[in-house]
Structure formats: C-alpha cells, structure tokens
N, C-alpha and C positions, 0 to 999 in steps of 0.2 A: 330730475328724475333720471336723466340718461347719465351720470355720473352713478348713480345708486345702481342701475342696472350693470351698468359695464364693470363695478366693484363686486357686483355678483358674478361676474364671469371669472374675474381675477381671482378673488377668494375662492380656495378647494375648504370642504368640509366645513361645520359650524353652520352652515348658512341655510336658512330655510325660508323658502316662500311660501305662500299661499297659492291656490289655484280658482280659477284662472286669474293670470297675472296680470292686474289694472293699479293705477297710480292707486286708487284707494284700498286695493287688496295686498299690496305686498308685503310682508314682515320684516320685522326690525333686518335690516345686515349686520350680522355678528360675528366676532371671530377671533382670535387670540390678537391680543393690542398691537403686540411688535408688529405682527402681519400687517394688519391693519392701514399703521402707521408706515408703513415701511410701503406698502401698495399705492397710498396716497403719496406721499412722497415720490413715487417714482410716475404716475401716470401725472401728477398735478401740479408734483413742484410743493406742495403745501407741508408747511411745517407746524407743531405744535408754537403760539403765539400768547395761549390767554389758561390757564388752569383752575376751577375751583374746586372746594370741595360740596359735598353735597350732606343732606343733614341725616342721612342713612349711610354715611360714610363711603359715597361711590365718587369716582370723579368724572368732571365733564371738562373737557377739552375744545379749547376753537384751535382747528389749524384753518391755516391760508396758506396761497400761495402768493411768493414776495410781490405781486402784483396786481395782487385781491382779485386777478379776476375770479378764483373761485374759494371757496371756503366749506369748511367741514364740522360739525358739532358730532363730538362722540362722549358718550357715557360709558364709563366703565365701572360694575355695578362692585360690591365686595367682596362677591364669590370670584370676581375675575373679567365674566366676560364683557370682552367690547364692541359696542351697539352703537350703530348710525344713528342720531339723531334726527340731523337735517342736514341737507349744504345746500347749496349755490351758487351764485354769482353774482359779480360787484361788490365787495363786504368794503368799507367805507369804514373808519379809522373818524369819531368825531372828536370835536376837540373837546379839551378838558377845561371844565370851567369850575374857578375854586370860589367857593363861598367864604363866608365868615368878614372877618374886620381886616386881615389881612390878605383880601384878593386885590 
C-alpha cells in the first residue's frame, strides 16, 4: 500500500482517489504508461519482466525489481490508460517444471 501511495505522490495528473482515503477506498493509479514505468523504475529499480495480452486487447505487465524485493502488476487497457493493478514484496521466480514424455 505505501508503494501505491507514494506513486500517487509522484504521478502529477490522471490520478484519482477516492475520499476518505483507506486501503479499501482508494482508486485504481493511473496514468500515461511511459510515466508510469519510468516512475517505477526510478523509485524501485523495477523493470518490465513478464507481458501478456489480454482477451479485450489490453496488456498487463509484471515488473520487478532485480531483486524481487518489490514487484508491480499494471494493465494497460486499449484506450491507452495505465492502471495499477497490485504490487509488493518478495516476488519469487518458481521453477519450471515440464510435463509430457519428454520431461
């Protein structure tokens, strides 16, 4: 929550909360992508890591930072804007394990 708060300090414009401001009240953080990314990147260290697409054509995004302590999910919808998902801390990298006849 104190990453999402202090990304609303950082971010000017786009950004809208709700009032009064409680972890269950607060509205998505939004805001043009490069900002965004560019904001995380410098307070966090966190880089774009993991990309999908989504089935309404928006994409969602993991960054982390190279040392997972923290992590970031953002959606970027088709009209453009980019929206906080979730983050945290500790994002953990599991292993990959192959199925079939050939694992």
């Amino acid at each position: 929550m104190w990453k999402t708060v202090s990304l609303i300090a950082v971010m000017a414009g786009g950004i809208t909360l709700a009032s009064p401001v409680t972890a269950q009240t607060v509205s998505p953080v939004c805001g043009d992508r490069t900002k965004v990314i560019n904001s995380l990147s410098a307070k966090y260290s966190e880089e774009p890591v993991a990309v999908g697409v989504t089935a309404n054509g928006g994409v969602i995004e993991v960054l982390k930072a190279p040392d997972g302590k923290t992590w970031t999910i953002l959606f970027t919808s088709p009209n453009g804007a980019s929206c906080l998902v979730a983050s945290g801390e500790a994002w953990q990298e599991l292993e990959v394990k192959l199925n079939g006849p050939h694992a």
